[in-house]
N, C-alpha and C positions, 0 to 999 in steps of 0.2 A: 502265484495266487495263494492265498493264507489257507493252510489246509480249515477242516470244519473244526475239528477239535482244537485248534489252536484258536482262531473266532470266539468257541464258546469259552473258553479258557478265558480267554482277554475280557467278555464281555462277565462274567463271572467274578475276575477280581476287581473291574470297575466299579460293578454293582459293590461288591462288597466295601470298598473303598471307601464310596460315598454313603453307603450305612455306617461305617464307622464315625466318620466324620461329622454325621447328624445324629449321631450318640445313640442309633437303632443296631440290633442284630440283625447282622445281613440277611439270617436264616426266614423274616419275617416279609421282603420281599421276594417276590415271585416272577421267573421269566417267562414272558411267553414269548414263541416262538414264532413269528412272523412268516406263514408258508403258503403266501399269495403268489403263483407262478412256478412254487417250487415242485418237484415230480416226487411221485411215490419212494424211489429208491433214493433220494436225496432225506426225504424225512425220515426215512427207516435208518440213514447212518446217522441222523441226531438220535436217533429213540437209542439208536446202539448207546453211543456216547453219554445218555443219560439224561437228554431231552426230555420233558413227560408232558410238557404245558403245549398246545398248539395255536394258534390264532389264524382264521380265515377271513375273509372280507368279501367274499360271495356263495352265497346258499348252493348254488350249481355249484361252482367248483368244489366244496367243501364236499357234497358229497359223493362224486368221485371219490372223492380220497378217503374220506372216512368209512366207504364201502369196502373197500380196498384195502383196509389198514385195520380193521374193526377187530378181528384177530387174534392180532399180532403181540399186541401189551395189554390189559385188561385197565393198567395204571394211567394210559394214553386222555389224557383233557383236550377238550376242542372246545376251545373260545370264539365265537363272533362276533366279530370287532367291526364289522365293517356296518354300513347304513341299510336298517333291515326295513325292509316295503313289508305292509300289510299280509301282502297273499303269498310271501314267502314265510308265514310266521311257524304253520304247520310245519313245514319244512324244516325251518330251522330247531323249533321246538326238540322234534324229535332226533335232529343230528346233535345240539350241542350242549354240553355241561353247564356252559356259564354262557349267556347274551348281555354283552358289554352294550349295546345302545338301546336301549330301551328311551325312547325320547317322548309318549305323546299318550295318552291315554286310552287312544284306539287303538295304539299298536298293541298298548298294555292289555288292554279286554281282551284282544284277538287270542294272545301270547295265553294268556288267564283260560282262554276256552279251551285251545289246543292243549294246553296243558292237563288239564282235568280229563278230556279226551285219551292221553296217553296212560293216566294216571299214573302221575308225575310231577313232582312241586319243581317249576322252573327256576334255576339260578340267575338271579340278573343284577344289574348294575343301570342308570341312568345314567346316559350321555347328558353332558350340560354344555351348552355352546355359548362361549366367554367370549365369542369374537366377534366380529362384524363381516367376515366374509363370508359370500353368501355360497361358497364350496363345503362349508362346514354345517353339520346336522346337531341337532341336539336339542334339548328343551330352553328355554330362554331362565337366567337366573330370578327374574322376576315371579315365573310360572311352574319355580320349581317345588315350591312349596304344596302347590294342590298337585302336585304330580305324584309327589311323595307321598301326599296323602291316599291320593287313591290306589297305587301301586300296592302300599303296604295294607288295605283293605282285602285284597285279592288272597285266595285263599290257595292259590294252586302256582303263585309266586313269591320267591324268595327274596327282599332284596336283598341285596350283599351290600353295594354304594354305591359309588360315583365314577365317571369317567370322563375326560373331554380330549381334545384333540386341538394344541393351539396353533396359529400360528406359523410360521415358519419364517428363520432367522437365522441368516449367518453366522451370530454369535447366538449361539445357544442360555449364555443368562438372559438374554430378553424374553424368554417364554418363561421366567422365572412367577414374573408378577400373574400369569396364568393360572400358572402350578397351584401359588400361596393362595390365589381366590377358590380355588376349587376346595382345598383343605377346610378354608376358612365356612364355605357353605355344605362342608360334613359337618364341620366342629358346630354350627351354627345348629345344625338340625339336629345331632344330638344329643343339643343343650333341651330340643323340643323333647326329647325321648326316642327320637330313633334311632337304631343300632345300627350302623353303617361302617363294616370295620375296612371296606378296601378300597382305595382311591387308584386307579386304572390313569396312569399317566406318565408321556415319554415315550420315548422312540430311540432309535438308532441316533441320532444328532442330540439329544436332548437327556434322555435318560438320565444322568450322574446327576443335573439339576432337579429332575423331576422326585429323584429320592433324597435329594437335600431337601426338600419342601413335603417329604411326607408319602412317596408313592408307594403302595404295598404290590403293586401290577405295574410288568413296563414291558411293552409290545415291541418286538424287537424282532427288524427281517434283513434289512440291507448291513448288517453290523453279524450275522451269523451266515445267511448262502451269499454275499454279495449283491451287487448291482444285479436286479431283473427288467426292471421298466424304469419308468420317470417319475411312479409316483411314493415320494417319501414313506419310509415303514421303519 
């Protein structure tokens, strides 16, 4: 088995690799660390190693861990990457740095109220869902324009960008034409005036294409602890 530091090693000059090659500084993409399934003492030897980015995909489990870990590093980010339900917004509010899905306007309000609540300007990104499968969450690229509009009215949320989740493809350039629509509807929106500098996109299979096409965020789990379940990270 690939020790962990070797993983991040690997995953590391990948990324860099393909920021050279699409003429960016590696230093301007960002890993995050996929630790859906993974245990406490397993993230503690990435934090050793120099981990700092985390990403969860369940409110419950996340805080376990971040209970747990709270601590430990002060520098420690918890991403929520996964598909956030309304009545976990409190929840997540107050566990995580940055919320990668933000998809729907009520979620938005909810996120917007918890927030002021905390008092605390929430970091977030919108999930945009570019596919037809109906496993995938996100706001429709048609409805993403009054999404954004009302997001960035909120006073007690940040946006950051964009995010989406495509696909899944034996051959990792066909999630290519994904990647390039997502870029295309940041570039698009802040030709309108809004700042949206991070595009959250890639995985473990895909990532080197997702930062040929522009990713500043790449969610990344079965590519640093290994195989945990069946579902793609």
């Amino acid at each position: 088995m690939t020790s962990l530091i070797e993983a991040i090693k690997t995953i590391y000059r990948r990324m860099s690799s393909a920021a050279i090659r699409s003429g960016r500084d590696p230093y301007e993409i960002k890993l995050v660390a996929v630790t859906k399934n993974v245990g406490v003492d397993r993230i503690l030897e990435a934090v050793e190693w120099g981990l700092r980015i985390f990403g969860e995909n369940r409110v419950q489990e996340a805080d376990q861990k971040i209970s747990n870990l709270k601590s430990h590093d002060s520098r420690i980010e918890w991403h929520m990457i996964g598909h956030l339900q309304k009545n976990k917004a409190k929840t997540a509010v107050r566990l995580f740095d940055v919320i990668h899905s933000l998809d729907s306007a009520g979620l938005a309000s909810e996120m917007n109220a918890c927030a002021e609540k905390e008092g605390r300007i929430q970091q977030v990104l919108i999930q945009v869902k570019l596919s037809a499968e109906e496993s995938k969450h996100g706001v429709s690229r048609d409805n993403l324009a009054d999404l954004l509009k009302t997001v960035s009215g909120m006073k007690h949320l940040n946006l950051r960008g964009l995010m989406t989740i495509p696909p899944y493809y034996e051959d990792p350039e066909n999630t290519r034409p994904y990647f390039r629509e997502l870029r295309k509807l940041r570039d698009d929106a802040e030709k309108q005036g809004y700042r949206l500098p991070e595009l959250s996109m890639g995985m473990t299979h895909d990532y080197e294409i997702a930062i040929l096409e522009g990713a500043t965020m790449v969610r990344i789990g079965t590519g640093i602890f290994g195989e945990r379940d069946k579902e793609e990270t």
